[in-house]
C-alpha positions, 0 to 999 in steps of 0.5 A, a space after each residue: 500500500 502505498 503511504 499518504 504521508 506527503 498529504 496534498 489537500 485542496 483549498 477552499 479557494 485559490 490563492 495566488 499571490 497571497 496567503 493559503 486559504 483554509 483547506 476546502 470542506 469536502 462532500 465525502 467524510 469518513 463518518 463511522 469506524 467499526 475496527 474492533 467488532 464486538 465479535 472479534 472478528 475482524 472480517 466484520 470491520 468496516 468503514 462507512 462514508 457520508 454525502 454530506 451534499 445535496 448533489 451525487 457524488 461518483 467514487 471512480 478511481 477514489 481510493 484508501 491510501 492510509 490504513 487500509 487498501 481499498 480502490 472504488 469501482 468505475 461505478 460507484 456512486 454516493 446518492 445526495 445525503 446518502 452512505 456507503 459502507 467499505 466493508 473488510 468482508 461485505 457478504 459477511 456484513 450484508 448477511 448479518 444487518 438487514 439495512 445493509 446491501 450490495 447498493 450501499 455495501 462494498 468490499 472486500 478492502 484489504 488489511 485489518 484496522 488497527 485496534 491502537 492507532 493508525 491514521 486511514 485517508 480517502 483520496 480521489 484523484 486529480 491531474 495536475 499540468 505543468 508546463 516547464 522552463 522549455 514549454 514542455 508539458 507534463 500531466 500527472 495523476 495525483 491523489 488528494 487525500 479528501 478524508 482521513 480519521 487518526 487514532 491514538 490509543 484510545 481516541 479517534 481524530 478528525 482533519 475534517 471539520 465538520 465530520 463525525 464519528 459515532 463508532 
């Protein structure tokens, strides 16, 4: 899996010439993490996303990049409002909770969450084009982390405002 640890983050708005505005409030938040089941089964772990916007949200090419290993379907849509579950073992998950489906249910990620602290960050990709000193120009593929949850023994943590977890 590849690290996240040179995290690029988007703005709320551009700022050229002056200084950085505040990173940008994303429409797709990590909003439940479930990484030490009751059962003690790690194939019943899993982490559930929110739209938290009024407009649907396509996943294609999104992709864990810290904590687990997990890339989106080219189909893979969040409806406004609505919620999506990455699951460790989705048929496992989707046999035992009625409200879950193969709809709002995906998986099977790879890794396990980890009971004492890691940090586990959702990235959708963006293309940067830079022209150098020759007029030459470059494309690349990025990935902008866009979410990501950090855990100390014991406490869970945000870098997104205004997201909440209730795992």
């Amino acid at each position: 899996m590849r690290s996240a640890s040179a995290r690029k983050r988007r703005l709320a708005s551009p700022t050229r010439g002056t200084n950085n505005a505040p990173w940008r409030l994303e429409t797709i938040v990590i909003n439940e993490i479930l990484f030490h089941p009751i059962s003690e089964n790690t194939d019943d772990e899993y982490v559930e996303l929110h739209n938290r916007s009024a407009a649907p949200v396509n996943l294609a090419g999104w992709e864990f990049v810290d904590g687990i290993d997990f890339r989106f379907p080219i189909s893979t849509t969040i409806p406004a409002g609505g919620y999506l579950v990455v699951a460790k073992n989705a048929s496992r998950l989707t046999n035992h909770y009625a409200q879950l489906s193969a709809a709002n249910t995906l998986g099977n990620y790879q890794g396990t969450l980890s009971d004492v602290g890691e940090r586990i960050a959702l990235a959708m990709p963006d293309t940067i084009v830079e022209t150098n000193e020759f007029g030459g120009v470059t494309t690349n593929l990025i990935h902008i982390v866009v979410a990501e949850r950090s855990r100390s023994p014991g406490v869970w943590t945000t870098a997104t405002a205004v997201s909440r977890l209730t795992g």
